[in-house]
Each structure stands twice: as C-alpha cells, then as structure tokens.
C-alpha positions in Angstrom: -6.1 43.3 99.2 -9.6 45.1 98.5 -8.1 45.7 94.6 -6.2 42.4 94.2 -7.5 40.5 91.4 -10.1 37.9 93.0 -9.3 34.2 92.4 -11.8 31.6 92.6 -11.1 27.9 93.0 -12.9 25.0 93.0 -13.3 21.3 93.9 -9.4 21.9 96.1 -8.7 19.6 98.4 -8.2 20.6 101.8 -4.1 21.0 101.3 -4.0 23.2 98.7 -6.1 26.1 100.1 -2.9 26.5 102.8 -0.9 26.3 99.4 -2.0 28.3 97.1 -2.6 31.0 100.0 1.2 30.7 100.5 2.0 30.9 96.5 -0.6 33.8 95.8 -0.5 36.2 99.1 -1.1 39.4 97.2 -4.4 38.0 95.1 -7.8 37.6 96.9 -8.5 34.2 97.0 -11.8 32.2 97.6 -12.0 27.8 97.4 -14.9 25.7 97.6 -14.3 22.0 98.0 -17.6 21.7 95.4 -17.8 21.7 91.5 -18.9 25.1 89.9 -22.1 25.1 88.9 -25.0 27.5 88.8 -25.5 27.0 92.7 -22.1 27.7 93.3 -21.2 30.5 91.1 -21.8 32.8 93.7 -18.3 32.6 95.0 -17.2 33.6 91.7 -19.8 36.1 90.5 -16.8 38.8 91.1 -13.3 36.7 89.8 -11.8 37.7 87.0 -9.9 34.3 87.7 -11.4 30.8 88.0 -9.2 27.3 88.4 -11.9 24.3 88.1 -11.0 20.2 88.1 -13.0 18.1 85.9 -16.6 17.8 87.9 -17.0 21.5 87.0 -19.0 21.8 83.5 -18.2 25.2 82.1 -20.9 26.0 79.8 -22.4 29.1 78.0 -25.2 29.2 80.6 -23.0 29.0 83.5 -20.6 31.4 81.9 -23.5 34.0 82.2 -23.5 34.1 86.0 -19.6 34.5 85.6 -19.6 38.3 84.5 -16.0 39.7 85.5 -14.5 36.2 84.4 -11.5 36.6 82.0 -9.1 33.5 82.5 -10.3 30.1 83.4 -7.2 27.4 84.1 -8.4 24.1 84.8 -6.4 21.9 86.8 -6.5 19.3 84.6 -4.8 18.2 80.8 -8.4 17.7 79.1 -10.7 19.9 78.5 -13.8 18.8 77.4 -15.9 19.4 80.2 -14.8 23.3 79.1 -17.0 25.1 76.2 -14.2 26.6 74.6 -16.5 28.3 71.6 -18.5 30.1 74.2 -15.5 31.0 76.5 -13.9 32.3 73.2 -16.5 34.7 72.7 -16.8 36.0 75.7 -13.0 36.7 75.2 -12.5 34.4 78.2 -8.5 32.7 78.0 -8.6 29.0 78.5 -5.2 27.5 80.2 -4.9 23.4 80.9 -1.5 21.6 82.4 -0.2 20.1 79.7 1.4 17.6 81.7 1.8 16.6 84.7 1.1 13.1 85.5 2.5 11.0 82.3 4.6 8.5 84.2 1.9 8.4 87.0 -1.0 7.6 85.1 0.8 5.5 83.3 1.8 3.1 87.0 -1.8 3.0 87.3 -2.3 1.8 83.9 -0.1 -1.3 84.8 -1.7 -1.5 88.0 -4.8 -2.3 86.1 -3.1 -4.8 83.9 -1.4 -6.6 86.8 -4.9 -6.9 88.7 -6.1 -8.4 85.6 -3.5 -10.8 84.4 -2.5 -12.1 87.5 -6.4 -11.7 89.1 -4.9 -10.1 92.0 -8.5 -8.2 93.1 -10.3 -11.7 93.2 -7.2 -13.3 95.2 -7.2 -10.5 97.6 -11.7 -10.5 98.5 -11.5 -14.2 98.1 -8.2 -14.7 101.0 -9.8 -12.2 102.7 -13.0 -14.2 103.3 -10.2 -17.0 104.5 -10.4 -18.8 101.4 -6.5 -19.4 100.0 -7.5 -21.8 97.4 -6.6 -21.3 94.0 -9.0 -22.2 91.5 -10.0 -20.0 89.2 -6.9 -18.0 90.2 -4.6 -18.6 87.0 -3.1 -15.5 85.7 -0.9 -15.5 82.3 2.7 -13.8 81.7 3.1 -10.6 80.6 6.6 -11.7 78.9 5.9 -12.4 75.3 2.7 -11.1 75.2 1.3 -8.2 72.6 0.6 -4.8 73.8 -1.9 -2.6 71.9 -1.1 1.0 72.9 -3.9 3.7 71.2 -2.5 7.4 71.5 1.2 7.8 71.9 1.5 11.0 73.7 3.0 11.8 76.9 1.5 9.0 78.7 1.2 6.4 76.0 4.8 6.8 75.2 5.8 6.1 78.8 2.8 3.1 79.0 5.3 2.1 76.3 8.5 2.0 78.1 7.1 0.2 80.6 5.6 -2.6 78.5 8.8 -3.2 77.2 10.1 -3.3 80.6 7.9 -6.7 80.5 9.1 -7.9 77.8 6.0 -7.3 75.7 6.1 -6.8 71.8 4.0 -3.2 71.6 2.1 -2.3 68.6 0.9 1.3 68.7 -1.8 3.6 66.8 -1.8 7.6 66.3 -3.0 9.8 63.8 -0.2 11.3 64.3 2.9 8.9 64.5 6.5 9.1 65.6 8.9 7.0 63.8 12.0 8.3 65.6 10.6 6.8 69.0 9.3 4.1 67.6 13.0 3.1 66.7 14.2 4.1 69.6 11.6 2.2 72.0 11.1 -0.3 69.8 7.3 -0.7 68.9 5.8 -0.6 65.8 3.0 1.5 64.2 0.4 -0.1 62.8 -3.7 0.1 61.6 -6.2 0.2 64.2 -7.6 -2.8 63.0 -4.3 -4.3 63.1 -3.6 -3.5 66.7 -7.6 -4.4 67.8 -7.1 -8.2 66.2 -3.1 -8.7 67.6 -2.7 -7.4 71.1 -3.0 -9.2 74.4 -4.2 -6.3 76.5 -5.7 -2.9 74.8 -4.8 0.0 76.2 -6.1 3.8 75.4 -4.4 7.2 75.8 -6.4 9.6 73.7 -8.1 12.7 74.1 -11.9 12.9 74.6 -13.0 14.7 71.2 -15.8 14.7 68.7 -13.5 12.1 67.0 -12.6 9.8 69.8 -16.1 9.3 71.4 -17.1 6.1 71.5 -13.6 5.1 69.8 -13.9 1.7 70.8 -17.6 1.0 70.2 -19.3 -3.0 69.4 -17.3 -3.1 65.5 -14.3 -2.3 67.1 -14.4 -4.4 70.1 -15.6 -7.6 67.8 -12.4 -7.3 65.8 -10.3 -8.1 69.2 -8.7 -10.9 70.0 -10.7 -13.4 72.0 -9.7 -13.8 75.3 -7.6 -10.0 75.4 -7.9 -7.2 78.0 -9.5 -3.5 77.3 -7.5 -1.0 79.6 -9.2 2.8 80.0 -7.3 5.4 82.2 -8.6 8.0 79.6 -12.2 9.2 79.5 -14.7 7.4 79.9 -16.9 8.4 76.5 -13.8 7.2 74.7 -15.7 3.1 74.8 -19.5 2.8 74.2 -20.4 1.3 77.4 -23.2 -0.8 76.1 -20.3 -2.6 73.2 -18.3 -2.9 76.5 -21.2 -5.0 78.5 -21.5 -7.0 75.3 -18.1 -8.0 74.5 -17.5 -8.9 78.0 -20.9 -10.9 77.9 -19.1 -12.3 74.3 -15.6 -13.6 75.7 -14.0 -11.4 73.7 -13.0 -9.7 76.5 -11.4 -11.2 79.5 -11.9 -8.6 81.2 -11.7 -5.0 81.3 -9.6 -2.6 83.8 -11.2 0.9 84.1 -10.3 4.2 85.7 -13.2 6.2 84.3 -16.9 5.5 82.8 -19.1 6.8 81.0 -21.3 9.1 83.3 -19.1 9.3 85.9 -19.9 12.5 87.0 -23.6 10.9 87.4 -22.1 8.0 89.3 -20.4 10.1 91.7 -23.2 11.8 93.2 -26.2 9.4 92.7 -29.1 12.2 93.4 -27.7 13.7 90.4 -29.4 10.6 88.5 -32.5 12.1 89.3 -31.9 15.5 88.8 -33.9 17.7 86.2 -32.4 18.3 83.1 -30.2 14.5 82.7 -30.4 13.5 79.1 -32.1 9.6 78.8 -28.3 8.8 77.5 -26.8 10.3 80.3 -28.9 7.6 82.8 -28.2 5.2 80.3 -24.8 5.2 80.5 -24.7 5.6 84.0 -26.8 2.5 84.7 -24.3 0.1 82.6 -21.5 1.6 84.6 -23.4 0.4 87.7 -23.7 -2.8 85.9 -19.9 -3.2 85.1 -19.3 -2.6 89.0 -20.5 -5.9 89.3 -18.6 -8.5 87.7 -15.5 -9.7 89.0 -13.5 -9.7 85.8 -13.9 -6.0 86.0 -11.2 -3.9 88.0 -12.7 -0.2 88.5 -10.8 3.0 90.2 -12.4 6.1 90.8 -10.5 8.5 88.0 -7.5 8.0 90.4 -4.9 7.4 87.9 -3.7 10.9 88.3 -4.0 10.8 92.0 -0.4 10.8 93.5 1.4 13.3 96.0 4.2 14.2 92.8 1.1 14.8 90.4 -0.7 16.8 92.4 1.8 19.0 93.6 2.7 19.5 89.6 -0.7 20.2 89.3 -0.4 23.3 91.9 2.5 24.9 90.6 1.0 24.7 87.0 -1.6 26.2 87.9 0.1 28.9 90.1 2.4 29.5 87.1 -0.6 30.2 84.4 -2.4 32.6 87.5 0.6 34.5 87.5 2.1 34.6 83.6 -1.9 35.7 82.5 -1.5 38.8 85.5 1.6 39.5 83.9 0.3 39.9 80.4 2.0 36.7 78.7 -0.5 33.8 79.3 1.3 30.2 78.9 -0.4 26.6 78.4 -3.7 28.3 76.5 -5.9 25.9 75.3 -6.9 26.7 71.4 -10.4 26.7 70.9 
C-alpha cells in the first residue's frame, strides 16, 4: 500500500467511504466530508487522483497546492466549477459522469411543478398550523396545458416523456435539435421566443456555459406568458436572479420552482458571505436568493434533484469506473477542455 497510487476524495458522504474502500482496496485512499479548497488541500498535496462534487472550486491557484495531481473526476455531469484551461495545462485529465440521474432529476422537476400548480407547499404549512380552509388554494390542470422544455438532453428528453404522460402539448428549444425524437415523443421544436410567449410552465435543462449564463434574464422573462411558471433544476447562473425578483414582483410569473440559485455555494455556508475575496456580485446574488426564500409562490430545494439512493449509487460506480480505466492507461468520460 505505501506505492499504491494515492486517492483523494472530497465532500463523500459518510456511506461511500465504506464503499469506495471496498471497490478500490489496492489504492491508498483518503475522504474529507469538506469541499477542496486551499485549507483542505493538505489531504491531497500527494494524490495523483482527486474526485470532487460541486462545492469544490478547482482553480489555477488551488491547482498550485495540488503538485502530484494528474486525473481529477468529479462526481458530478457539469463542470463548471472545474478550470479546465488551467487543468489542461498542467496536463491534468478531467473526467465527469455523463449521466446518471436523467430520470431522477427529471421526478424532481415534476415535483416542483406539482407543488406549484396544485400549491401543495402552502396546503401543507397552512393544515399544519390547523387551518384546512381553502382559499387561496386553487391549483390548475396539467392536462391541456403547454410545456416549455429549454435543453433536450438526457434529462430534458425524459422531462419530456413525462409531460406527455400529463397530457401536456410540449414545445422544446436546442441549439442542437432532434427531429427523430421529436416525432417519436411528439413535441415540437420551436424559437426561444416562441416557447417563452406559449408555455404554461418553463422548464430548463442546459448546461452552465459562457453562453447560457443568465439565459433567462428580464427580456426574456417579459416575453412569457402572464400568469406561467419558471422551473430551474439546472444551475443556478442559468436565470439573472434580480429579472427573476422582478417578473415575479410583475405577475408574469406565478411562481417559480427552484432547485438551485445563484450563489448557492454562498448560501450554503453563510460566513462565507463575509469572507475575503467575495466579488460585490457574488453577495448580490446571494442576497436576492435570500429574498426568493421568502415568498410563498416560490418552492426551493437544496440542489437535491440529483439526490436519490439509484443516482448516487450511479454516481459511485462512475466514478470507480474512471479511477480505474485512467490507472489502466484508457481514460473514459474526459471532459474536453
């Protein structure tokens, strides 16, 4: 074990250290339950392996306390909390799991949907205060009603299925478009615009990119129908928090169901909002997610959508699998920088 190839993981849960020590005996593992960062590099000053989760920020600057690191496999499809320029020139292979939770995040996307049509979170604080009556408790029918489906990968196509499940018409927007399952499924491509003024409930499945920040920002979100729902179980730059506030202030919005925010990462450890270094955007953003916390036709999960026994088990032996093809000399699911 003294030569074995050291392996450093972060943010695990307490189940998978007994896991991944069963799945990698002959590699010298070490897990922190925290986020890498500059503090807690020490663990993996020595690995030429590193598995992070999202929390972790992998930057040039933390890359410089990371010396002997030569594959970093996050446990996670995105990667854009991952500087894949610097980790490129550092020669530094970058894996993801490609999939893993489609049809799970997907549930959850529902989830949010059903909350919102059929106000299911204001039933449930309201009866449990005693109060069963029902004003104010009218819901509508998903039957008949338009769906509005942005990114139809993995997840979006199985948002899809699901919708029509309902009974919903589902309109759908990609840059890159699929007519065979569009036949097949039955929804229809169309504009951006088109989509944003037609659907009932909004929901996105993009990537977080240069592009896609602050996709849905106040132009966009004005061009919606009055009255419709904005769904987010992607990332939370994806919607300019402050157009969100505004169209919800508006009535263009409904209401809005949301499994990750802008700042998040800044919301989840509130001393961070006070730590040196935060950019005034950064607080900014943070702040108005506090603010969105607070109004009742708001449904918020903490980036749970993901967050189910099958998932996270798929998750694990991903991860295992891209540990074990890069030590074999064939590395799988690399992320091109």
């Amino acid at each position: 074990m003294a030569d074995a190839p050291i392996v450093a993981c972060y943010e695990i849960e307490p189940w998978e250290e007994p896991a991944l020590r069963a799945r990698l005996p002959d590699l010298a593992l070490r897990v922190s339950t925290a986020p890498l960062t500059g503090e807690t590099s020490e663990l993996a000053r020595e690995a030429a392996i590193v598995s992070v989760f999202i929390h972790s920020r992998i930057d040039a600057g933390l890359l410089d306390h990371l010396p002997a690191l030569r594959l970093l496999t996050t446990r996670s499809t995105g990667f854009d909390h991952i500087d894949l320029a610097a980790c490129r020139a550092r020669g530094i292979v970058v894996c993801n799991v490609p999939t893993y939770g489609e049809n799970t995040v997907a549930e959850h996307t529902f989830g949010l949907i059903l909350a919102l049509s059929r106000r299911i979170h204001q039933a449930y604080v309201r009866t449990a205060r005693g109060d069963f009556s029902l004003e104010g408790l009218r819901g509508f029918d998903l039957k008949g009603r338009t769906l509005g489906v942005i990114g139809t990968g993995h997840i979006g196509l199985h948002v899809i299925r699901i919708g029509r499940g309902f009974g919903m018409r589902v309109l759908a927007h990609d840059v890159c478009e699929q007519p065979l399952l569009a036949e097949v499924l039955g929804f229809e491509y169309v504009s951006l615009d088109t989509l944003l003024g037609e659907a009932d409930v909004v929901t996105l499945h993009v990537p977080y990119t240069p592009a896609t920040h602050h996709l849905i920002d106040r132009e966009r979100l004005a061009r919606m129908k009055r009255g419709s729902l904005l769904i987010n179980t992607a990332r939370g730059g994806v919607v300019d928090t402050a157009a969100l506030l505004w169209a919800l202030d508006e009535g263009i919005l409904a209401g809005a169901g949301l499994d990750v925010l802008e700042g998040e990462e800044l919301l989840a450890e509130e001393r961070q909002l006070l730590r040196a270094g935060a950019a005034p955007e950064q607080l900014q953003a943070a702040i108005r997610g506090h603010l969105l916390l607070r109004r009742d036709n708001v449904v918020v999960t903490p980036h749970i959508a993901f967050y189910s026994d099958e998932a996270l088990q798929r998750i694990l032996d991903t991860t295992v699998a891209n540990i074990r093809a890069y030590l074999r000399g064939a590395p799988i699911n690399v992320v091109a920088g």
